[in-house]
C-alpha positions, 0 to 999 in steps of 0.5 A: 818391277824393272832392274835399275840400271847401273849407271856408266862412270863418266869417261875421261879421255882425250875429248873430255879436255877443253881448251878455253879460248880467247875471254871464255875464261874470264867469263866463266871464272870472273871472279878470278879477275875483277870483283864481282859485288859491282862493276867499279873495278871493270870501269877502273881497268879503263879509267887506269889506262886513262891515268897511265897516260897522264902518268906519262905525261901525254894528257891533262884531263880525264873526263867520266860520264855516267849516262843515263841507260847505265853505260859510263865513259872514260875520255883522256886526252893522251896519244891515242891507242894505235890502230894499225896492224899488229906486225905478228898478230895481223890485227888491229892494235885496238882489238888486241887491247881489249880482246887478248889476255895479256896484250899491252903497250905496257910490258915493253919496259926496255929504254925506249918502251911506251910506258915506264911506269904503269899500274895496268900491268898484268895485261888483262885489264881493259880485255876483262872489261870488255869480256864483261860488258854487253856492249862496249865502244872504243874509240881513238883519235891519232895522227889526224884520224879516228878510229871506232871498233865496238864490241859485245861481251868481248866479240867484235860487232862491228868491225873497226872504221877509220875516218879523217879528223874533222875540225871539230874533233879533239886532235888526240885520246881515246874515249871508252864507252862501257855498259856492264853486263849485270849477269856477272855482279851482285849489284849493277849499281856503282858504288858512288862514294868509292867513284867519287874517292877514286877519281879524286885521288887520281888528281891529287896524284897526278897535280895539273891534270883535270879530271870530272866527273858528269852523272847526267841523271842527277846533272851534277858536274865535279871537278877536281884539279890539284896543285898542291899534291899530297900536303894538301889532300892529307890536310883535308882528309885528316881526323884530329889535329897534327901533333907536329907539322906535316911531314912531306917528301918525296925522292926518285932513282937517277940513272946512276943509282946501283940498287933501283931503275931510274925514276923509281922513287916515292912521295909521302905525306905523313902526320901524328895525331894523339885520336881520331881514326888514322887516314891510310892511303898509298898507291903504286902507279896511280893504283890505290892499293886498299890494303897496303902492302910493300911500298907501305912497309917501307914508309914505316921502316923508314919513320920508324929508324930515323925516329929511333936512331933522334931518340937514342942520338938525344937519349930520351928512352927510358930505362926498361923501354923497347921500341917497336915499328908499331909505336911510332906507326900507331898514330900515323896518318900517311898518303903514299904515292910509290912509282915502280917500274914492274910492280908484282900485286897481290890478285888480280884487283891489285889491292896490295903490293907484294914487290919485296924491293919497295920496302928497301926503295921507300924506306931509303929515300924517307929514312934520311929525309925524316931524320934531317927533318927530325934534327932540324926541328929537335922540338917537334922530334920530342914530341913525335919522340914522346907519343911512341914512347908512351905507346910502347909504355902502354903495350908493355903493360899490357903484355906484362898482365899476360905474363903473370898468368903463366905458369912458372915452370920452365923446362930447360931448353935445347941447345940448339935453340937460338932463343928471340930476346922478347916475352912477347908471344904476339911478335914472338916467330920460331923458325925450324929450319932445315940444316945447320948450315942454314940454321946459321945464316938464319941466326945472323940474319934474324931479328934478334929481338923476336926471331928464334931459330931452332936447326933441324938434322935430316929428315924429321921422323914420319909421327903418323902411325907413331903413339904420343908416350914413344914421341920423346924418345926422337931427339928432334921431335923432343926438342921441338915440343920444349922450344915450342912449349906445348905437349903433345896432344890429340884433336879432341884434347884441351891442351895448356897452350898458355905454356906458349913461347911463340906466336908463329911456328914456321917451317922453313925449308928448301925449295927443293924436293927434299926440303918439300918432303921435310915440310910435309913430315913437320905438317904431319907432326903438327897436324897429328901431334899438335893439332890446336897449334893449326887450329889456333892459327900458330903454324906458317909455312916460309917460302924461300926463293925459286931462282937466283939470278947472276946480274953482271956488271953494268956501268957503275953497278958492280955483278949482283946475285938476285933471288926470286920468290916466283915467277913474278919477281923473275920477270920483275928482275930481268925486266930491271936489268933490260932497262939498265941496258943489259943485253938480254942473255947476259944474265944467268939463272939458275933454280935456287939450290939450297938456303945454305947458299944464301947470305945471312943478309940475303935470307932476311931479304927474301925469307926472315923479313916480315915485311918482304917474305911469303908466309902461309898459314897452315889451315884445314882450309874447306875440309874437315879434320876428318877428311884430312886425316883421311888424306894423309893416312894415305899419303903417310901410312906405311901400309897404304902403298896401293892408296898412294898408287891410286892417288898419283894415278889419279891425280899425277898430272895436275901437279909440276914436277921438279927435276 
């Protein structure tokens, strides 16, 4: 019987790297870019660019057919994509668009740029279209010409052709003609309801702009043409009746506004009703943004303060009673419209705003709105006044039945702690932050309601290999577990975790190497001593800012420091300061040293603020504990030097370094 042969390990060497090129990785990976359960988003990419013209003010009608071998068209009547050559590039205008990642007449955002306001702002869209699509044809009619190019899964086939307008032409736009290709979606089928939601709200959005459309199996046409804006859209898409008239409003930056680019601004329509399944919808740019985000906190922090600021000018809180944001938003039911200048989303679908400046762009324009609407109407404000009342009364006897189950002993807190006022475990957050000094700024710039700050000395002792009877003898793990109020225990323990003060532990460190090493010592404290706090979901890692940036004066706006959480916010930021004229290079930035640095105004902006922060959930994510812990014996066991040194050998390039 013959040997088996061992087997030759697989080499890794300097040909065992590929380099993907053009679309192929949108068509390996398209689930990174698009959805995948159906080919709708694919056909919005287009349908935005459609819109962004008509944003701009250069169409009224967009017009979608679906035809009957499954390909949809997308026509406007805007400028035209170009189609001449590419000073750099040596290419086609048109091709550039729909055949490179990140190309775009949109992150030109200087004073004389195409488009100051746009939802495709990522650069991928309409190229990931037609990465995915089996066939697609563009066409553009510009300055007396025509211009047609096809493509074949992202390739050009044929090449592109100009020709002069003949007088049956349209003078000026672009039509699109996508077919999808099925091998990359669940399902090849539209989904109708979310099309027909879509293209409405386009018009609503955009009063004075046409748009159809035509499904040539069924022969049905249907139009939609706005005049009225949100007021009305709202009106007819409402569950329950209003408890108070509708409240609408919109406002916009000038050019001499000292905080925002101007015509970055919003329009709302907002109204309260005791039942019925609240309507939610908010777009930035035209882009529906399915799951909020930003601009829609803004909105609420807004109704929220002018509603609170009428019901303590009038006096109308009873004793005992504490309002929260979520009493006056429980019965709201709001279309929001935000126009931001470098909206940052969340994914590539751009399914939620993640622009921390939206919360304070919307909240100041509604805030004063409201509260003159409010005191103008004092009868209605009573009324709004009477619903929140009722729903903080509700939730507070809720959390009172929670707080009779509790044990009644109480162990005698550290001193250090700055404790939040609030009993509420479920808005309850503590922060462990690094350094007295940031603990202090952390402790003016909270919300004092329901954010605890407990400071950290140094560095945190390593707890991996230390038993849980020798845990109490270090002074900081000591006054954790207390402020906490959970005991120590092991993965396979059922601790008492009704002894709970706070709904999230966060850990909030610097950003730099040393304040990573400090959250990777809490993690390992957690994981190994508290290991039903991450499984329950109660620990969260903040992420403070990366950069600073030192904006100088320009007119009437005095010097500003900026902070960025990312790249994202960076190039946001410096794109601002281009359009209010700054001369590129004026600025400076500076990798974010330390949040000792910060204000305590500027840390609740960027790092306490639950409305403008990055917070990430601690989870095991797809590996067991087993394997986890695995991981970190060898990233924390004092006898495991060789392991860490496989470890890095091993995996050292796929991380940056921070020098």
């Amino acid at each position: 019987m013959a040997t088996k042969q061992p087997t030759t390990p697989p080499q890794y060497s300097e040909g065992s790297i590929r380099v993907l090129k053009g679309l192929e990785p949108v068509k390996q990976r398209p689930g990174m870019y698009t959805r995948t359960d159906n080919p709708l988003h694919i056909i919005q990419e287009v349908l935005d660019n459609a819109a962004d013209e008509a944003l701009a003010g250069h169409g009224k009608k967009i017009s979608v057919t679906l035809h009957s071998d499954g390909s949809v068209s997308i026509e406007d009547d805007g400028r035209g994509i170009p189609f001449g050559m590419h000073p750099e590039e040596k290419a086609p205008v048109i091709e550039l668009v729909f055949t490179r990642l990140h190309a775009g007449g949109k992150f030109d955002k200087g004073s004389g740029g195409a488009y100051s306001f746009s939802g495709g702002l990522h650069g991928v869209g309409v190229s990931v279209t037609n990465a995915l699509a089996k066939r697609m044809e563009a066409t553009s009619h510009r300055e007396g010409q025509v211009a047609r190019l096809v493509f074949s899964g992202g390739d050009v086939v044929e090449k592109l052709t100009t020709r002069k307008q003949e007088s049956g032409d349209r003078k000026q736009g672009t039509t699109v003609r996508v077919w999808p290709d099925a091998k990359y979606f669940e399902s090849s089928a539209l989904p109708m309801n979310e099309l027909v939601h879509l293209l409405r709200s386009k018009a609503v959005l955009m009063p004075g702009v046409s748009v159809t459309l035509i499904n040539e199996k069924t022969k049905d046409t249907q139009n939609w043409l706005y005049k009225g804006g949100l007021r009305d859209y709202l009106m007819q898409t409402l569950h329950g009746d209003p408890v108070i008239p509708l409240f609408e409003g919109d406002g916009y930056a000038d050019s001499n506004h000292d905080s925002f680019a101007e015509g970055e601004g919003a329009a709302w329509a907002v109204a309260f009703t005791e039942d019925g399944q609240p309507v939610r919808e908010s777009y930035v740019n035209l882009i529906p943004t399915s799951a909020g985000g930003t601009h829609d906190s803004g909105l609420r922090d807004g109704l929220f303060n002018a509603v609170k600021s009428f019901i303590e000018l009038h006096a109308l809180l009873p004793k005992g009673v504490k309002l929260l944001p979520e009493d006056v938003f429980a019965r709201a039911s709001y279309v929001l419209s935000a126009k931001v200048l470098d909206p940052q989303f969340q994914g590539q679908i751009k399914e939620r705003l993640n622009s921390r400046d939206a919360v304070r762009l919307v909240s100041s324009y509604v805030r004063p709105t409201m509260e003159l609407w409010l005191n103008q109407h004092v009868e209605y404000g009573k009324k709004l006044a009477e619903l929140a009342i009722k729903a903080a009364q509700t939730r507070q006897k809720a959390g009172q039945k929670v707080e009779k189950r509790k044990g009644s002993g109480v162990a005698v807190l550290p001193g250090k702690l700055t404790d939040c006022e609030s009993k509420d475990i479920a808005h309850n957050e503590v922060f462990l932050v690094e350094g007295d000094s940031a603990g202090g700024s952390a402790k003016m710039g909270r919300d004092k309601e329901s954010q605890a700050i407990l400071p950290l000395r140094g560095k945190v002792l390593n707890t991996w290999e230390v038993e849980r009877d020798r845990l109490f003898a270090n002074n900081e793990i000591h006054d954790i577990s207390v402020a906490i109020g959970v005991d120590p225990h092991g993965p396979n323990d059922s601790p008492d975790l009704s002894g709970l003060r706070y709904g999230k532990v966060c850990i909030l460190s610097d950003a730099d190497v040393d304040g990573s090493h400090i959250q990777v010592l809490l993690l390992t404290l957690f994981f190994r001593h508290f290991p039903k706090l991450i499984e329950a979901g109660h620990v969260f890692v903040a992420r403070p800012p990366l950069f600073r940036v030192d904006a100088p004066a320009r007119g009437k706006k005095p010097a500003t420091k900026v902070y960025a959480l990312d790249e994202g916010e960076l190039t946001a930021i410096l794109d601002k300061l281009r359009k209010d004229g700054v001369t590129e290079g004026k600025w400076s930035i500076s990798r974010f040293k330390g949040l000792g640095e910060m204000s305590a105004e500027q840390l609740w902006d960027t790092t306490l603020n639950p409305d403008t922060r990055r917070l990430m959930p601690v989870q095991l994510g797809l590996l067991d504990f087993a394997t986890t812990e695995g991981l970190i014996t060898q990233l924390m066991g004092k006898g495991e030097a060789a392991a860490r040194r496989e470890l890095m050998e091993l995996h050292g390039d796929s991380i940056e370094i921070d020098v």
